[in-house]
Each structure stands twice: as C-alpha cells, then as structure tokens.
VOBA-1610 file (N, C-alpha, C; in pm, whole numbers, padded with zeros to 5 digits, always signed):
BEGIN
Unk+07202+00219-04251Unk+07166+00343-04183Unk+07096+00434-04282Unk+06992+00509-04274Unk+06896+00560-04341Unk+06939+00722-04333Unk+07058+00718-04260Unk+07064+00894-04202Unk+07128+00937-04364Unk+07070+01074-04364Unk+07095+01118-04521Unk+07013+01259-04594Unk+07078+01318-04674Unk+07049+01504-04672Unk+06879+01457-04734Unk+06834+01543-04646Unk+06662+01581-04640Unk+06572+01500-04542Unk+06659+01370-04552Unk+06604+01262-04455Unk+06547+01340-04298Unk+06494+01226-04231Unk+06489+01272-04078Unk+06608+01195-03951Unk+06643+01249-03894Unk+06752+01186-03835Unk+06679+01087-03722Unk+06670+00985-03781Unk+06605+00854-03669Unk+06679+00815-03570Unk+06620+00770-03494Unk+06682+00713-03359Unk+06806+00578-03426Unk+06750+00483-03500Unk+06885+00452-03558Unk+06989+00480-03615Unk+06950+00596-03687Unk+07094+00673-03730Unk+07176+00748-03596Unk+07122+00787-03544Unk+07194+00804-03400Unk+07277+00692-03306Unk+07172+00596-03292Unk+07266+00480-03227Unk+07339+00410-03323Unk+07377+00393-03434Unk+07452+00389-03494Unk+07582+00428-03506Unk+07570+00546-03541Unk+07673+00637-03455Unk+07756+00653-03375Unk+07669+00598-03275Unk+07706+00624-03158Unk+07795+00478-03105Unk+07714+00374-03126Unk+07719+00188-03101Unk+07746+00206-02982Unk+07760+00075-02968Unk+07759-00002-02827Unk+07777+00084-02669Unk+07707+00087-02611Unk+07824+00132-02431Unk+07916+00045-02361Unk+07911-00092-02382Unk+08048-00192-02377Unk+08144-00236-02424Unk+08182-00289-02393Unk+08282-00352-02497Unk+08322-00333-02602Unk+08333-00289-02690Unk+08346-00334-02886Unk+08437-00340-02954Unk+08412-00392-03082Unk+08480-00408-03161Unk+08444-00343-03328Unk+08314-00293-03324Unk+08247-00216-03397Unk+08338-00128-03452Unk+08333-00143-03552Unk+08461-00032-03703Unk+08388+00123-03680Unk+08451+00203-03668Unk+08354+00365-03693Unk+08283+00407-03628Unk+08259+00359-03511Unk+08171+00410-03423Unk+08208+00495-03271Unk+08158+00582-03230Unk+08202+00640-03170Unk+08228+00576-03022Unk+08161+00523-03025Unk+08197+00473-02824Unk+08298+00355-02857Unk+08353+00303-02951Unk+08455+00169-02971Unk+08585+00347-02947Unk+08571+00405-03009Unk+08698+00476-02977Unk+08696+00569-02835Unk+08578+00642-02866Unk+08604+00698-02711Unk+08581+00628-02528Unk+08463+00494-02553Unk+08393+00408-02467Unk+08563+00352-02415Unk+08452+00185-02361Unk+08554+00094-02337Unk+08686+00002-02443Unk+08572+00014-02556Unk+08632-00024-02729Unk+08662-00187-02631Unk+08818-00197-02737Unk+08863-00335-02725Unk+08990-00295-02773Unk+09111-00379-02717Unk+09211-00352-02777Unk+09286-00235-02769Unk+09333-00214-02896Unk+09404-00037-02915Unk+09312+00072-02959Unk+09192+00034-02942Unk+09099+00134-02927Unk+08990+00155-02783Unk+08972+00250-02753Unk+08899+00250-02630Unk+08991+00371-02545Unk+08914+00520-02519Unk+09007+00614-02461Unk+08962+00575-02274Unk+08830+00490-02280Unk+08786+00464-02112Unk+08708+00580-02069Unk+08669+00671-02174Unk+08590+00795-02132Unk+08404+00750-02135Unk+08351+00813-02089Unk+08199+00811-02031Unk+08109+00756-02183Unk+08067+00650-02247Unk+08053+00642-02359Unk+07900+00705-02369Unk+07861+00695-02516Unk+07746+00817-02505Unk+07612+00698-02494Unk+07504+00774-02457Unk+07415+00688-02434Unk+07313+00588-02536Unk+07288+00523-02639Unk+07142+00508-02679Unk+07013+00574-02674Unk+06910+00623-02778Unk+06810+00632-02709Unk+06715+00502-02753Unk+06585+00519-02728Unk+06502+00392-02778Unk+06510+00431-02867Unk+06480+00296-02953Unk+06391+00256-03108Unk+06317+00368-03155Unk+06184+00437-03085Unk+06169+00474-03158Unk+06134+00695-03064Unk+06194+00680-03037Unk+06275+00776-02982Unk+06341+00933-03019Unk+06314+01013-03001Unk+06322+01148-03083Unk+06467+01190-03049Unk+06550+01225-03134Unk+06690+01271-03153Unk+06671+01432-03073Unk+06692+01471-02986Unk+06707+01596-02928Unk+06824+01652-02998Unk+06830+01781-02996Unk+06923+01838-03039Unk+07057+01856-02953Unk+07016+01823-02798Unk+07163+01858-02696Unk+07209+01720-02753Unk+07142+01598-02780Unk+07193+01440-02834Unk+07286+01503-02906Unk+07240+01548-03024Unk+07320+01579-03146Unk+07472+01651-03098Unk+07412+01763-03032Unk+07544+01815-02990Unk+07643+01774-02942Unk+07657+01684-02823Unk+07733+01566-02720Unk+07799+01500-02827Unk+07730+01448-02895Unk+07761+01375-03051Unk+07859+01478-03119Unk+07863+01580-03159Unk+07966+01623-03230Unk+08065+01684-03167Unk+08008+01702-03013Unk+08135+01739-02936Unk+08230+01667-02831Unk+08201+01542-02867Unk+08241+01374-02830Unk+08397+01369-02993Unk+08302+01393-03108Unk+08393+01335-03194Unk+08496+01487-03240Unk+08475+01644-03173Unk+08566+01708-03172Unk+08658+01668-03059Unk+08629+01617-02969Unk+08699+01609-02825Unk+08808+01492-02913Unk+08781+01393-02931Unk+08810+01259-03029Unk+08973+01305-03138Unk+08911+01345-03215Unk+08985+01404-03299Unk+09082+01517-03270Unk+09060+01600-03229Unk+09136+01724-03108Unk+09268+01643-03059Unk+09229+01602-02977Unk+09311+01450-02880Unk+09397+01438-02964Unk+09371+01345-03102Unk+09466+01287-03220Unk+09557+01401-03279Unk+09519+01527-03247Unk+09618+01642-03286Unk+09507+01707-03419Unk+09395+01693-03467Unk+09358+01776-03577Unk+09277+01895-03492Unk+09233+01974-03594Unk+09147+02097-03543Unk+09018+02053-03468Unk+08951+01928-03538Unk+08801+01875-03490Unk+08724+01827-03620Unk+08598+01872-03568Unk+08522+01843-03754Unk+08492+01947-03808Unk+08482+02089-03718Unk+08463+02218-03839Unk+08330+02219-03829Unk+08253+02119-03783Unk+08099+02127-03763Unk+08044+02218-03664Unk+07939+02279-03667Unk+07887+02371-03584Unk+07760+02307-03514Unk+07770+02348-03387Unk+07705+02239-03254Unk+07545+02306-03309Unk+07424+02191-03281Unk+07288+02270-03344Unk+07262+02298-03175Unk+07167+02433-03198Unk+07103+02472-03100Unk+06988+02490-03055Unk+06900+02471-02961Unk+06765+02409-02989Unk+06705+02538-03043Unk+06561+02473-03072Unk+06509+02526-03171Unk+06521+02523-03350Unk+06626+02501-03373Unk+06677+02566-03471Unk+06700+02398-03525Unk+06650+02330-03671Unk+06619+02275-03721Unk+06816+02232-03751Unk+06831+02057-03700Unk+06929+01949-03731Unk+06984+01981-03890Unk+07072+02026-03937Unk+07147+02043-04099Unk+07147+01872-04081Unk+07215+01809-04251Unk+07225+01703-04247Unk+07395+01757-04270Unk+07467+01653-04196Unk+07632+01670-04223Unk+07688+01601-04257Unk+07711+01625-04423Unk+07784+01518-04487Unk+07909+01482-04444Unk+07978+01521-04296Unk+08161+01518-04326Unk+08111+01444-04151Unk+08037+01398-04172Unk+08031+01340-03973Unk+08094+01241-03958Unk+08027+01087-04050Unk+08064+00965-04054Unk+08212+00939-04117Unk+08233+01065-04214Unk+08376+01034-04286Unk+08490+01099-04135Unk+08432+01211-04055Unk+08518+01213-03919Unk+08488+01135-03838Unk+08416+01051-03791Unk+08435+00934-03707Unk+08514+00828-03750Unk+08501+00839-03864Unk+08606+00740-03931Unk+08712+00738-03914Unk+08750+00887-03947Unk+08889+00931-03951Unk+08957+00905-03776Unk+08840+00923-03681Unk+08897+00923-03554Unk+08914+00778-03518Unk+08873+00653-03537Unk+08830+00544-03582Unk+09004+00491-03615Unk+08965+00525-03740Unk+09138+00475-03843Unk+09271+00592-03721Unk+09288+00670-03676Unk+09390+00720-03572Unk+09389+00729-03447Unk+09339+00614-03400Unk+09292+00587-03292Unk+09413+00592-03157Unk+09545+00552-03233Unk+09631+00561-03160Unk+09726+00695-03164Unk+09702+00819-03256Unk+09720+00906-03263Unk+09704+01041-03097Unk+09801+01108-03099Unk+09783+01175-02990Unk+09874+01291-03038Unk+09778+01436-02988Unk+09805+01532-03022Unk+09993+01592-02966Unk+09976+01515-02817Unk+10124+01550-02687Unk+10048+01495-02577Unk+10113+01538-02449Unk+10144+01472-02339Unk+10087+01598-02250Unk+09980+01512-02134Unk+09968+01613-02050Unk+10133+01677-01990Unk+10073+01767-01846Unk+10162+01839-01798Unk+10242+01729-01673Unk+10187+01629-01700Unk+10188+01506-01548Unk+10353+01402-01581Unk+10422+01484-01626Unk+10568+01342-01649Unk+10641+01356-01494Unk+10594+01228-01437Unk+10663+01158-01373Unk+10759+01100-01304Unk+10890+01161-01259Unk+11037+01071-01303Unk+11009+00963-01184Unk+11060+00854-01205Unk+11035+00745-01083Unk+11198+00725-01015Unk+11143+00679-00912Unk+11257+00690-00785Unk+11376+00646-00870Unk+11493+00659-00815Unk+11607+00581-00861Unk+11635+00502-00807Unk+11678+00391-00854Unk+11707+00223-00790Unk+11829+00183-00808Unk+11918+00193-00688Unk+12080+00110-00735Unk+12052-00028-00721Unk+12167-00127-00802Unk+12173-00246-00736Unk+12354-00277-00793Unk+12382-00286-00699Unk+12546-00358-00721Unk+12586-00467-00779Unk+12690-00448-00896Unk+12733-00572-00962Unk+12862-00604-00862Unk+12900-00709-00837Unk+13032-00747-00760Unk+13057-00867-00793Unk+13184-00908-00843Unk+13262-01002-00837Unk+13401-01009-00883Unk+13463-01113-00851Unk+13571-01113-00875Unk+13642-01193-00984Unk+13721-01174-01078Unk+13683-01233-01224Unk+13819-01284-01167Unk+13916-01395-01255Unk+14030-01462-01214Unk+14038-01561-01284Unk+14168-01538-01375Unk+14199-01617-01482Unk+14293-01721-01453Unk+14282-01874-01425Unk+14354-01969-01429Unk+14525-01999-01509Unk+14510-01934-01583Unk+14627-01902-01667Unk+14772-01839-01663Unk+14825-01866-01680Unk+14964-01762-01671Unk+14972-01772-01538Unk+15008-01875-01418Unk+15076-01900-01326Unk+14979-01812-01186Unk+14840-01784-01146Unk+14782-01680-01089Unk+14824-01732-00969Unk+14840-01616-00903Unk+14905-01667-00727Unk+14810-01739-00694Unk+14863-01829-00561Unk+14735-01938-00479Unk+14624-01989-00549Unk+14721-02012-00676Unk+14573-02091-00730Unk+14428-02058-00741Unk+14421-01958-00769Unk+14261-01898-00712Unk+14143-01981-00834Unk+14019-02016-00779Unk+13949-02002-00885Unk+13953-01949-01007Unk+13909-01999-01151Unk+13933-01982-01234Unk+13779-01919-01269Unk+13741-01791-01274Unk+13592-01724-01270Unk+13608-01644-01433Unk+13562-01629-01519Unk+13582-01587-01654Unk+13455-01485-01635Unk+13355-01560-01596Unk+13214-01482-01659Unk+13138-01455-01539Unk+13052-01302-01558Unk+12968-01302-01447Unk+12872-01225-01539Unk+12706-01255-01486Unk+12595-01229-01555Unk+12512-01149-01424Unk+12472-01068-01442Unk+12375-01026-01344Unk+12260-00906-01427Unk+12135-00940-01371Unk+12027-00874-01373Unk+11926-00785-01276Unk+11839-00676-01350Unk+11772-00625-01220Unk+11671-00590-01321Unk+11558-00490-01292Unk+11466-00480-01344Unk+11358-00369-01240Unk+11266-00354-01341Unk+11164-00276-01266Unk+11048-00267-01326Unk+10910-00257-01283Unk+10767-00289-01332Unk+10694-00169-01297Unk+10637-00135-01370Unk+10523-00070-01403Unk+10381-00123-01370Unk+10342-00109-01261Unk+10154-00160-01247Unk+10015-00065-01297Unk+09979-00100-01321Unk+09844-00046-01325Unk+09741-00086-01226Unk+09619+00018-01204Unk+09511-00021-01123Unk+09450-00168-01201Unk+09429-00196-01360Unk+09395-00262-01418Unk+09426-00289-01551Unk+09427-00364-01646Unk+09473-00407-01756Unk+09385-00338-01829Unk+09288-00291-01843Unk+09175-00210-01886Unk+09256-00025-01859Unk+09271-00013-01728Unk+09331+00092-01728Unk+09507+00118-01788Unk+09551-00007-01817Unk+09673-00030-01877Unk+09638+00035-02043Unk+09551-00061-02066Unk+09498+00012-02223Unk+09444+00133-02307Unk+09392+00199-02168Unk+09336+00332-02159Unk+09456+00404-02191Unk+09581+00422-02076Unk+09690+00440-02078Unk+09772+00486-02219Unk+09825+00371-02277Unk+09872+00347-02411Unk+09788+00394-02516Unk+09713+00342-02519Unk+09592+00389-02631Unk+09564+00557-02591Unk+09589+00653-02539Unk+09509+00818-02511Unk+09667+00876-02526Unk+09825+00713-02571Unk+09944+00844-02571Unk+10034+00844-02462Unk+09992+00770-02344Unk+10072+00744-02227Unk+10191+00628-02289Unk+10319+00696-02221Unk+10454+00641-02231Unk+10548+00605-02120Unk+10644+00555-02114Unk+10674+00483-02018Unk+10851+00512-02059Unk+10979+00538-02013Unk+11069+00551-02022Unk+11157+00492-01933Unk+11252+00405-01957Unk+11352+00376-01840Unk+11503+00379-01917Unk+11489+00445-01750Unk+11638+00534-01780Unk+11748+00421-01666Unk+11901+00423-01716Unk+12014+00451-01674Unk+12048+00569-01609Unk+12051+00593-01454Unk+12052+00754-01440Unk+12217+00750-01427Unk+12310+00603-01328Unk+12457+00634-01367Unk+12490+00520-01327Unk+12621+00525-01376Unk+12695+00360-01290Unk+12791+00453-01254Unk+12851+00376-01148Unk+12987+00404-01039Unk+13118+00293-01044Unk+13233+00340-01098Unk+13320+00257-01041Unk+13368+00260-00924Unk+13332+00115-00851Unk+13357+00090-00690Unk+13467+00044-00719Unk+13636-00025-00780Unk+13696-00107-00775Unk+13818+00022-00832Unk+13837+00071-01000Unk+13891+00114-01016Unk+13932+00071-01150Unk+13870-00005-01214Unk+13929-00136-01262Unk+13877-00083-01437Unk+13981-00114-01514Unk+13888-00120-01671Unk+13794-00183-01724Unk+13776-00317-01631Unk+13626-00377-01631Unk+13539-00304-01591Unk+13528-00259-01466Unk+13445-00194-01421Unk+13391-00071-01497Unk+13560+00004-01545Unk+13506+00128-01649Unk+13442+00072-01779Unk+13445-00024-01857Unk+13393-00049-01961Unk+13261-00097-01933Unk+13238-00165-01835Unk+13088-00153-01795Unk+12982-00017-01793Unk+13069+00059-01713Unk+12992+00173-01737Unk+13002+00240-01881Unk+13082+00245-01934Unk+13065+00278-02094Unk+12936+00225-02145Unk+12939+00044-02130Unk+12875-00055-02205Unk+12685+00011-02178Unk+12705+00014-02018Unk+12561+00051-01976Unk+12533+00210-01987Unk+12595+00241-01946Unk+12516+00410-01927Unk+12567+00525-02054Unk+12678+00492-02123Unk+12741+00515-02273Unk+12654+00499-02374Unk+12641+00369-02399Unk+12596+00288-02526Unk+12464+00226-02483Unk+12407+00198-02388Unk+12259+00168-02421Unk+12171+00274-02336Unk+12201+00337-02219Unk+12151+00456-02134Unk+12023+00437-02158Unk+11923+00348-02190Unk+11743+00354-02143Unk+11730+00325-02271Unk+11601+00283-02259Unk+11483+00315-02403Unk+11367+00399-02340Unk+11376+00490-02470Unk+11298+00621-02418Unk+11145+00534-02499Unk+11036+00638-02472Unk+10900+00647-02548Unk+10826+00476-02579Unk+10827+00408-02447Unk+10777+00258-02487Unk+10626+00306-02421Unk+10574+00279-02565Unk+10435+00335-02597Unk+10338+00152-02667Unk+10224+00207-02739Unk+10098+00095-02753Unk+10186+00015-02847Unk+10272+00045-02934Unk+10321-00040-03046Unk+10470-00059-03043Unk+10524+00076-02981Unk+10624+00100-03026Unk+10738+00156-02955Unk+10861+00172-02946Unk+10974+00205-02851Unk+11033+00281-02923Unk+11075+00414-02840Unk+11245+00486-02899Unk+11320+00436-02937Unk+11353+00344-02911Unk+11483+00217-02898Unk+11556+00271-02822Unk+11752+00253-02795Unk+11788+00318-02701Unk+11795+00429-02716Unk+11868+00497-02573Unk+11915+00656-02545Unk+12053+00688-02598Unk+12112+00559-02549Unk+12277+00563-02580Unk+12311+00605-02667Unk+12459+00618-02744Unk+12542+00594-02866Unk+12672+00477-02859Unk+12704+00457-02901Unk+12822+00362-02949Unk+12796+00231-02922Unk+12912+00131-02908Unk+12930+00058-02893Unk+12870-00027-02997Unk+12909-00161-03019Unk+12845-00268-03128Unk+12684-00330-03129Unk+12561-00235-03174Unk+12437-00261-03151Unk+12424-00405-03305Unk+12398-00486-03219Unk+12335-00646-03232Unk+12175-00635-03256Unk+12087-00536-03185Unk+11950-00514-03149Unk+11929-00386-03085Unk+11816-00336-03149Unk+11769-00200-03144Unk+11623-00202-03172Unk+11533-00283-03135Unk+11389-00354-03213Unk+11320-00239-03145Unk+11277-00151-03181Unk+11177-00055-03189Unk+11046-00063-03236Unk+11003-00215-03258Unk+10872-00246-03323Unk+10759-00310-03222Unk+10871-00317-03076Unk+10770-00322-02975Unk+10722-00263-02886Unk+10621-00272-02869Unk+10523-00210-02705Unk+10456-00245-02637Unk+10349-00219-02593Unk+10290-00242-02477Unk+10130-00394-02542Unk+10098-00367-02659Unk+10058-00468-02711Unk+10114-00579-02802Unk+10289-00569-02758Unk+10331-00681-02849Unk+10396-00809-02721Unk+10323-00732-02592Unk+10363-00794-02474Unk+10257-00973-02426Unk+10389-01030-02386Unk+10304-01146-02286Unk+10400-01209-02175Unk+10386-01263-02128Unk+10486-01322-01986Unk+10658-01347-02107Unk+10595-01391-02181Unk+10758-01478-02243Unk+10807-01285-02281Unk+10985-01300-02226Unk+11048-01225-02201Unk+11078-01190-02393Unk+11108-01022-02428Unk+11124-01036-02556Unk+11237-00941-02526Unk+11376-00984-02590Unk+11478-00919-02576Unk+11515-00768-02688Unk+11450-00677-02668Unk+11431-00549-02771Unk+11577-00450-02802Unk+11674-00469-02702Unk+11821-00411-02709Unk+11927-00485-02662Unk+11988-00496-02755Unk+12145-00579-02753Unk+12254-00528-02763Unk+12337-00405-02733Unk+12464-00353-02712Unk+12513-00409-02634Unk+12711-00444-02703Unk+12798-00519-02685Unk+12908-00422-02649Unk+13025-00432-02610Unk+13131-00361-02589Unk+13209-00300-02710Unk+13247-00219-02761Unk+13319-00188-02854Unk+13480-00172-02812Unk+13511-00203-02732Unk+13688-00209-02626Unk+13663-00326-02707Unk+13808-00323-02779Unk+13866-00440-02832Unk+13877-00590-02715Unk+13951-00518-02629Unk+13976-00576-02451Unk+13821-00649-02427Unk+13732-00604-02423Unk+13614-00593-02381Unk+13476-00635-02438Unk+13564-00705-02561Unk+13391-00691-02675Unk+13368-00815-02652Unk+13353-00902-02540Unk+13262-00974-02551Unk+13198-00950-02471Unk+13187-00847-02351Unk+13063-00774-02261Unk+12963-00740-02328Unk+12817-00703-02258Unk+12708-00689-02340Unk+12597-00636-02247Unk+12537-00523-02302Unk+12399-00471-02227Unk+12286-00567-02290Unk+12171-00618-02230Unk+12084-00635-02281Unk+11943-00619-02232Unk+11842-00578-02298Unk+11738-00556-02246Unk+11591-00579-02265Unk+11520-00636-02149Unk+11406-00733-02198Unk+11280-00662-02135Unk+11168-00708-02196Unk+11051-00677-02175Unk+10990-00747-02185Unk+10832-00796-02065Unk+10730-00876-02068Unk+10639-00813-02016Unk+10506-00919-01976Unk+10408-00814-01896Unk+10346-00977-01800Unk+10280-00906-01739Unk+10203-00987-01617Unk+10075-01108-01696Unk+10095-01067-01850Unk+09985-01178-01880Unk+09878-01074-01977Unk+09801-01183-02058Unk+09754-01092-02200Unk+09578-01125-02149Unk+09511-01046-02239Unk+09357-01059-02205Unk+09321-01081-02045Unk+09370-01025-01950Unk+09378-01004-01807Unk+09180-00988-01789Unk+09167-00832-01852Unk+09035-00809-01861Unk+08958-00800-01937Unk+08978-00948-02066Unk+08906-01021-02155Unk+08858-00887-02288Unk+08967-00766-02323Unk+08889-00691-02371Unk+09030-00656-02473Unk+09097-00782-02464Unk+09282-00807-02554Unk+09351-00671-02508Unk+09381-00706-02390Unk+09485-00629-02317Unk+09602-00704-02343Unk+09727-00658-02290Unk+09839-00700-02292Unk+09886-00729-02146Unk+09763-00727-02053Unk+09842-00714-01909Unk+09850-00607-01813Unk+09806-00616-01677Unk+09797-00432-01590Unk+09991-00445-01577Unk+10031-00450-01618Unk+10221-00464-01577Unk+10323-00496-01697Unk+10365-00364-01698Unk+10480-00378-01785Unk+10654-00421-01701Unk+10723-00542-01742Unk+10835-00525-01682Unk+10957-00523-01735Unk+11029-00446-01737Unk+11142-00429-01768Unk+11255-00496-01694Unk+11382-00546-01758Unk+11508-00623-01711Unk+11600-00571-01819Unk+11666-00531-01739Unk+11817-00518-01789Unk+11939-00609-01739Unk+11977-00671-01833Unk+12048-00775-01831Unk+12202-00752-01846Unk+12324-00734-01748Unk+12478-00739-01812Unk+12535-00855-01775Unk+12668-00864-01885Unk+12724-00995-01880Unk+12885-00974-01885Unk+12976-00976-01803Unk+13086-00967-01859Unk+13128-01076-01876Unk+13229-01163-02008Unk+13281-01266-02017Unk+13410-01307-02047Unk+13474-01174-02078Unk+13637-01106-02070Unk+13701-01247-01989Unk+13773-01325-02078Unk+13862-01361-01957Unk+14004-01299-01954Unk+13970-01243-01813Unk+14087-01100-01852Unk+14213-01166-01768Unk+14274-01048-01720Unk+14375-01087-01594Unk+14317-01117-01495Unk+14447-01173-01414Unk+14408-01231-01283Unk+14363-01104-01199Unk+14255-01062-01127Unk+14230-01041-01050Unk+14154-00898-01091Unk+14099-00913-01192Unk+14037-00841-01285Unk+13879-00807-01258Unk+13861-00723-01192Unk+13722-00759-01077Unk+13632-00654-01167Unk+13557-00717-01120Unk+13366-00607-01170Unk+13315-00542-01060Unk+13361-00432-01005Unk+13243-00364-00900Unk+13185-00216-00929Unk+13021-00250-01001Unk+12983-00107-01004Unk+12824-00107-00914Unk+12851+00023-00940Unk+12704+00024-00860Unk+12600+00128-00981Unk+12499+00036-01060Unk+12370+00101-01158Unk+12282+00145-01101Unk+12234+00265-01119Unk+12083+00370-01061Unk+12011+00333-01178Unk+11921+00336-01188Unk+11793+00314-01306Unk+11660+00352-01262Unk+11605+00369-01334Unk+11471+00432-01314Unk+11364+00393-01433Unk+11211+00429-01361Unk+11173+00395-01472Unk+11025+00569-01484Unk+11065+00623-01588Unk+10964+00799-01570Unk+10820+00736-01656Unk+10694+00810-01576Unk+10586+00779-01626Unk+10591+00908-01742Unk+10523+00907-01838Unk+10471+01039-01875Unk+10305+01006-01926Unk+10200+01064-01903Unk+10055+01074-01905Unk+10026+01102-01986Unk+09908+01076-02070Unk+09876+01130-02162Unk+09759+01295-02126Unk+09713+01359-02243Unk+09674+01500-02188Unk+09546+01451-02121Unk+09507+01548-02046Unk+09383+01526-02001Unk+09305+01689-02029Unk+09304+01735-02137Unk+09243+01874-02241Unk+09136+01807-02312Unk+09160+01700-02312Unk+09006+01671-02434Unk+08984+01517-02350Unk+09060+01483-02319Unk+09025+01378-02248Unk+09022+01331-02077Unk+08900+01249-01988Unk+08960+01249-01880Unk+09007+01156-01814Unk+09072+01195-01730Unk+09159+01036-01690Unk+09142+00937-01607Unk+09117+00813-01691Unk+09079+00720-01741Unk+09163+00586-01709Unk+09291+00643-01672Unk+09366+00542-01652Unk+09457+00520-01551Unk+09430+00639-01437Unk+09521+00605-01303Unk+09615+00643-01268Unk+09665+00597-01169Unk+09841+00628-01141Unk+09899+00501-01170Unk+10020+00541-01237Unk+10111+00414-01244Unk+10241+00427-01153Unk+10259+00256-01105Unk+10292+00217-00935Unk+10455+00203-01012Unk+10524+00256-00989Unk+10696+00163-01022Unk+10787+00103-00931Unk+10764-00046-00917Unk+10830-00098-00851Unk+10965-00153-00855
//
C-alpha cells in the first residue's frame, strides 16, 4: 500500500482499507470486521464499497471510512480513533493512527462495549421427573421391583434466522442464558428435596454463553466435578459437550448428579465457519441412591432459556430474533 504522509491517497490505498464486500478472511481490514468477515469476525453490517482502480478518493469516502472504524471501535467499548471527519473542500491530512486503529478493531473483534436495551427472558418450561425408586433389600413388602436408578433429561434450543445470523449474534456480544427458574416437591420425599437442592441450589443455569465462552454455573454448593467455562458458541458441533457436572453433597445422596450439555445443529451451515443457526441445551439428572423402599422422585423443573442482544448504538441489527424452543 503506497498510502503515506505527503503521498496522494490512491484508490488502492482506500480499497485496501477497506477489502473485500464478501466473505473474508483478510487480517486488518475493515469490512472482514464490520462486513460479512468469516468466523468470529464479521458484525453483518452494510460493508463499505470499492471504488475503481483508478478512481478519485472523495472526501464523504474518507469520512464513511473513519466513521465505519469509530462506529467499530465504539462498539468494542473505546472512545473511537480521535480522528477528525475531512470536510469537503478542505484538503485529506495523512493519518498516521488509522491502520494502527483498524487493527486494533481487527485484533478485538470480539470485544463489546454492553448489551443493548433488548434482554429477553424466554417462556418457562416445566417437565416432570416421576418415578418410583424401590430397593429389593431388607424384606420390601410384595416383592416390588427392585428400581435403584432413574435418569431423565429435557432441554431447550435456541434458533436463528441463519448460521450467518447466528455469528453476527455472538460476534457484536449477543448472549444466551439458561436458567433453572424452580423445582417443586410433588411427593414429599428427601429424594425429591435433594433433587431440588442438586438442580436449582447447586447448578441453577449457566449464565453469559457467549462466542467463546460461558459464566459457568449460577448455583453454589454441592460437589462440582465440571465447571468448563472455556466453551461457546464456536466451540460447538452436533457431538454433545458436557460443560457442568454437579453432584449431590447429602452424604444420603451423593451419588445424584446435575449435568449439563451443549451442541448445535451442525458447523459451517453457511460455509463462512459458523458453528450452526441452533444452539441446544440439555440438562441432564440422575438419581442412583439406592435408598429405601419406596423412596420415590417426584419433582416438577421450570427452566428457561433468556436472550440478551447485543447494542444496536453503533451497530445495526444484523442478526434477528432468536426462536426458544
């Protein structure tokens, strides 16, 4: 690139700058972060245009241009570039701090200043655990079945309009939270109560599952096995990845266990290394207590899963409504 103090600002130093309007993968350039990009870059905003080869740099160009990479940077939480927009007439400065701030917006790409005003909470969803546990042992009236263990699961998904708009999403700061809103004892039973300890106590949601990364849980106590906070929304593919493992801390009880998994609908969906338009969540309990005879499991879990958006102040949105099923 030839752009440089005294120089003339050529049509290649501009598209340079600026790169591609599709796709990319281009290091430093402005439409890979604000355009479609690729990956964990790409905000899905209007990318800036090209001019020809050999083509005269207008000064509103210039401007769009520095008020593309304040909008950019803003977003990521800094002030901007401090650069002052040129106005016509009035002769292009050369700006030594341009390319080192595209850069900078470039290298914090996944940076976000906060959260629009748009958080979400999604419906609440019961689903009933029931069974009847019954220990063979110690003489149990009528012989009943001998039932030790019961496992049950439920879950809930997150869609997007598109895997493209999935990435937009994550990448501009959009987060995703699922909550435990309560369990109920239907029975009466200390199984039943240590379940609800196990679930809505000690693991109660993982908050902030964002482009890389998770809160881990909400909860406190109980014996955490797994707490993997190193995943998100691009460490996703169909195969299920188990990110929280709380166990019972009831002496009575510690071999019960919350657990909780995450996948997605499938990776490179829209060939641009997505992770998938669908995030899904499963929460997994297990009781395996072989307790007394007649030692039953009946609760009833609400869960939810809250969108929260990223801002739409410097940026526009780009990425939809998200569906929770």
């Amino acid at each position: 690139m030839t752009y440089a103090q005294y120089g003339l600002v050529q049509a290649s130093d501009y598209n340079t700058l600026v790169g591609n309007t599709g796709p990319t993968t281009a290091p430093n350039q402005i439409n890979t972060i604000w355009g479609i990009g690729t990956g964990a870059r790409g905000y899905g905003q209007s990318p800036l245009s090209q001019i020809s080869p050999n083509g005269v740099v207008y000064a509103s160009q210039w401007s769009t241009l520095i008020s593309t990479v304040n909008s950019i940077l803003q977003h990521q939480g800094s002030s901007g570039t401090g650069i002052t927009l040129p106005t016509f007439g009035n002769t292009i400065s050369y700006l030594g701090t341009l390319q080192s701030a595209i850069t900078t917006g470039y290298n914090n790409a996944l940076n976000f200043s906060g959260h629009g005003g748009s958080f979400v909470p999604g419906g609440t969803i019961t689903t009933n655990f029931s069974a009847s546990i019954s220990n063979a042992g110690s003489n149990p009236p009528n012989s009943q079945t001998n039932q030790t263990s019961i496992t049950r699961s439920f879950g809930l998904t997150a869609t997007f309009s598109s895997a493209d708009q999935a990435r937009y999403f994550f990448n501009a700061g959009g987060q995703l939270n699922f909550v435990v809103t309560g369990v109920t004892n239907n029975d009466n039973t200390q199984r039943s109560a240590d379940a609800i300890t196990t679930m809505l106590t000690n693991f109660g949601g993982v908050s902030a599952f964002r482009a890389n990364t998770n809160g881990g849980r909400t909860g406190t106590g109980g014996t955490v096995t797994t707490n993997n906070t190193a995943v998100g929304y691009y460490n996703l593919s169909t195969s299920v990845q188990n990110t929280q493992y709380i166990a019972s801390a009831n002496v009575t009880y510690n071999a019960d266990f919350t657990r909780f998994y995450v996948s997605s609908n499938g990776t490179n969906l829209a060939g641009h290394n997505d992770a998938g338009s669908a995030v899904i969540f499963q929460l997994n309990y297990a009781s395996t207590h072989a307790g007394s005879f007649n030692d039953t499991l009946n609760v009833t879990v609400g869960h939810r899963v809250d969108v929260i958006y990223p801002e739409t102040t410097n940026l526009a949105n780009t990425w939809g409504a998200v569906v929770i099923s």
